[in-house]
C-alpha positions in Angstrom: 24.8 39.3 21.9 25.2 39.4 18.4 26.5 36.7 16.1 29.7 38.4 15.4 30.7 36.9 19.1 33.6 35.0 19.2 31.7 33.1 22.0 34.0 29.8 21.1 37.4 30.3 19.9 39.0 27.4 22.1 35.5 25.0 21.2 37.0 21.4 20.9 36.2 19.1 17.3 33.5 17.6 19.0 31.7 20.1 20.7 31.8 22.4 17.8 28.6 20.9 16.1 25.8 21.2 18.5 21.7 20.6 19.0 20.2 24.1 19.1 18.0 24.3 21.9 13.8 25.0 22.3 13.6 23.7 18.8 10.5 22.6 16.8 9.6 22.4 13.0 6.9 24.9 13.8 9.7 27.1 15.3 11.6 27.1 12.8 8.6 28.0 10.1 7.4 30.8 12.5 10.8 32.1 13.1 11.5 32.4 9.0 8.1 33.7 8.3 9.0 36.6 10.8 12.2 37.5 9.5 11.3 38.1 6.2 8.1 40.1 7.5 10.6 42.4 9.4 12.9 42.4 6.1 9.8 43.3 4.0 8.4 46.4 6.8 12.1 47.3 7.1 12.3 48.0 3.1 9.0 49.3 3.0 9.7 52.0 5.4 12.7 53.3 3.3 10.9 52.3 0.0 13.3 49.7 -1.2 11.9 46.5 -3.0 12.0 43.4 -0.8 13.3 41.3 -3.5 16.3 43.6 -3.1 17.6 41.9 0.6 18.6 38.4 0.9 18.8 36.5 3.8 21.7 34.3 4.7 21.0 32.1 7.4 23.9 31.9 9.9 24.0 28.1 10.9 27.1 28.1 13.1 27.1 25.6 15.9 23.8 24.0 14.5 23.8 20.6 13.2 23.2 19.2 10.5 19.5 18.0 10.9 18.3 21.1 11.5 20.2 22.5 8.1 17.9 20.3 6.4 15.1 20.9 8.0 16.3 25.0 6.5 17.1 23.4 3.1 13.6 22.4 3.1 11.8 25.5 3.3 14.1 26.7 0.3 17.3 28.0 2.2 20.2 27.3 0.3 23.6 29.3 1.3 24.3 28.9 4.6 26.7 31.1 6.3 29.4 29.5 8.4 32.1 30.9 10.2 34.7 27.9 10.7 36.1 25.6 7.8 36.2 22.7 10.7 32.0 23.1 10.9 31.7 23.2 6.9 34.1 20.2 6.6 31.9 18.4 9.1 28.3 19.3 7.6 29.1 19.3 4.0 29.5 15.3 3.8 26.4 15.0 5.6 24.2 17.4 3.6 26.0 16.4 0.3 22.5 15.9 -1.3 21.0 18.8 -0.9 22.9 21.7 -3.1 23.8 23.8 -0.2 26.5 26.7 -1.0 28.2 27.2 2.2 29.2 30.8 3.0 32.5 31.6 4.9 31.5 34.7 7.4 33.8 34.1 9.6 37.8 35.1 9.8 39.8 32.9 7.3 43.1 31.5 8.0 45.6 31.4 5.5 46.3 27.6 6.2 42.5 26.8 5.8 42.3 28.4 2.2 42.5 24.6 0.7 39.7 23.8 2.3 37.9 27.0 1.7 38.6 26.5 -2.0 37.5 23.2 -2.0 34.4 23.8 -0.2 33.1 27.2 -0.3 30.7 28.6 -2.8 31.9 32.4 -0.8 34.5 33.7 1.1 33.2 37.2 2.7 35.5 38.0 4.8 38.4 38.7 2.4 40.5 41.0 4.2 43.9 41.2 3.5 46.2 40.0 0.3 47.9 36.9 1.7 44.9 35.2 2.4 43.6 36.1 -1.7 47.2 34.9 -2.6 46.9 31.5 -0.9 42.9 31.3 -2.4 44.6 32.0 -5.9 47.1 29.5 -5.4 44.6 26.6 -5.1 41.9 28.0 -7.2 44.1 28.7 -10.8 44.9 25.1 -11.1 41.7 24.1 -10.8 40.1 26.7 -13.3 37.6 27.9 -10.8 36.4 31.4 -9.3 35.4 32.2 -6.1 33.1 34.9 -5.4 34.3 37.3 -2.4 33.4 39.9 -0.4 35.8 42.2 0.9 35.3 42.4 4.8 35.8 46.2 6.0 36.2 47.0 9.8 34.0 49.6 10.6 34.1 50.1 14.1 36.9 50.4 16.5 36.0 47.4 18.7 39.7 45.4 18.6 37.9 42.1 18.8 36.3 42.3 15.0 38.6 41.6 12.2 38.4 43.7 8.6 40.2 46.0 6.0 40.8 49.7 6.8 38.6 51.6 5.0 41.4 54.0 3.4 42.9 50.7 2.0 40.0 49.7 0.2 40.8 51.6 -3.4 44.4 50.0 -3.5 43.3 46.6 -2.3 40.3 46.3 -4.8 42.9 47.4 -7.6 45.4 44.3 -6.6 42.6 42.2 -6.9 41.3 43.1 -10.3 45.0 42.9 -11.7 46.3 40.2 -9.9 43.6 37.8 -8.8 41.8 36.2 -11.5 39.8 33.6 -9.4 38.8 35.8 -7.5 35.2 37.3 -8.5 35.0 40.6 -5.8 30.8 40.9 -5.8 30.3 43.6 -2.5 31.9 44.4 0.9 30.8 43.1 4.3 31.4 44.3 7.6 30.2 43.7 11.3 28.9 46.8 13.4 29.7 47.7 16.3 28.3 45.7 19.5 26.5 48.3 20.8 22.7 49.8 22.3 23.5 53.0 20.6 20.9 52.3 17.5 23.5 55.7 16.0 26.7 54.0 16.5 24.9 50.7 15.0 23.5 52.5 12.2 27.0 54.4 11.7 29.0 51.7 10.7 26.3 50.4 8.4 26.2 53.8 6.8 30.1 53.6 6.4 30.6 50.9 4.4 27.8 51.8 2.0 29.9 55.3 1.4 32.9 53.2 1.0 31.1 51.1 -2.1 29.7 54.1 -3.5 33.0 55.7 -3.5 34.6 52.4 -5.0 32.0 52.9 -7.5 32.6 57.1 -8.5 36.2 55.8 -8.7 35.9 53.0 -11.6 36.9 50.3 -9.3 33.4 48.3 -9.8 35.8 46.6 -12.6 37.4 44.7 -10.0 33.9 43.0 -9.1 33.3 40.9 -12.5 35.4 37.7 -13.8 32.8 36.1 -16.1 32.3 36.8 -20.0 29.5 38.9 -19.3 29.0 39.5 -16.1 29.1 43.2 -15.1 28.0 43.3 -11.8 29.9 46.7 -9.9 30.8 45.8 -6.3 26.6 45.8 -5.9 26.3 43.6 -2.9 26.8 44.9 1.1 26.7 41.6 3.8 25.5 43.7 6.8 23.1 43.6 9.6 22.6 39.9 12.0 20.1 39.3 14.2 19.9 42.5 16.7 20.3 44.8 14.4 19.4 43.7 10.4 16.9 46.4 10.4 19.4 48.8 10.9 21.2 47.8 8.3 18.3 47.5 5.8 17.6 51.1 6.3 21.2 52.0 5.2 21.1 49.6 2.3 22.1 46.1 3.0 21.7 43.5 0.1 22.0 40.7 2.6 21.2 40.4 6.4 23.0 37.1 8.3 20.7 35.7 10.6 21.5 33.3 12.8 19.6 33.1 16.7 16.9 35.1 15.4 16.0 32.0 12.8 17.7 28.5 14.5 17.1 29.6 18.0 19.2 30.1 20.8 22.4 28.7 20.5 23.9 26.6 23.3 27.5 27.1 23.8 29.6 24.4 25.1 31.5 25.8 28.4 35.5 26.9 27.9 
């Protein structure tokens, strides 16, 4: 089952952190090395440069050892999908310059924390949860890169901003959100067999950022004296189906099982 799963949403504090499972250094190193083999054969096939896909390791439910263990093979953002799991980690891994990643769906009452903690939100998908970001970021001076999480398929379980909403909701960004940096769009395809319907969604948000782009809304993705990035990044693709999304012209793939192993869910 994908990543996307929502395998956990009533996971108590403790069990929320566990030991993956079938797990060995030399695992792990043969699992990364074939990752970025597939990453490299996937661009290769559509004749896109490697160095163009990054890889976002998806550590939810892993603990903290085996983070290092990433860390030391020269991971460094880690994709998370709770604020609880980042809180718990983040004193623990304090020395080794991670940049945690928020994938997941963001409460409004956990933007503090968010704020405090994340190096990225991507899955910004609707104004009150920028407005409570905003409201503890200004005081602070800081910005926060963000993608803006679009919800490609029709599957009720996966969260996201309609498509048609995009344009508007990029342009209240860009005039009201100053700590808010908007680098890309993110989205989660369908959970599906149908390689098509996979492929489809994928396909559908890189029209969406092109179509951001023809419409001069790439403003809205720079903050920084100087920077003038254009909405260039597209968070798609996990571990059944990054391929896929390679092919349609991801800039990052989030790999989670594929990489740590499987993961061993705590039962409800």
């Amino acid at each position: 089952m994908p990543d996307s799963a929502n395998h956990s949403a009533n996971h108590s504090a403790n069990d929320s952190v566990r030991d993956p499972i079938n797990h060995s250094a030399d695992d792990f190193a043969a699992r990364l090395a074939a990752i970025r083999a597939r990453i490299d054969d996937a661009c290769r096939r559509t004749g896109r440069d490697p160095a163009e896909v990054a890889l976002l390791p998806v550590s939810k439910t892993f603990g903290a050892d085996l983070i290092r263990e990433a860390a030391a093979h020269g991971l460094r953002r880690f994709g998370e999908s709770r604020m609880q799991e980042v809180r718990e980690k983040a004193p623990l891994l304090a020395d080794c310059a991670i940049d945690w990643v928020v994938i997941g769906h963001l409460q409004t009452n956990k933007a503090k924390d968010a704020a405090a903690l994340a190096a990225e939100v991507q899955s910004l998908d609707r104004l009150d949860l920028a407005q409570a970001l905003e409201r503890r970021l200004r005081p602070e001076g800081r910005v926060l890169d963000v993608l803006v999480q679009v919800k490609t398929s029709d599957e009720p379980s996966k969260f996201g901003l309609d498509g048609g909403a995009l344009p508007d909701f990029l342009r209240a960004l860009a005039a009201d959100y100053p700590s808010l940096r908007v680098r890309g769009l993110m989205t989660l395809a369908v959970n599906s067999d149908d390689g098509q319907a996979v492929r489809a969604c994928f396909r559908r948000l890189r029209e969406l950022r092109d179509a951001a782009r023809a419409a001069g809304l790439a403003a809205a993705s720079w903050r920084a004296e100087g920077d003038r990035g254009g909405l260039d990044r597209l968070s798609m693709g996990m571990s059944g189906d990054f391929e896929l999304a390679i092919e349609e012209g991801a800039t990052e793939v989030r790999i989670g099982s594929a990489l740590f192993g499987a993961r061993d869910y705590p039962a409800a």
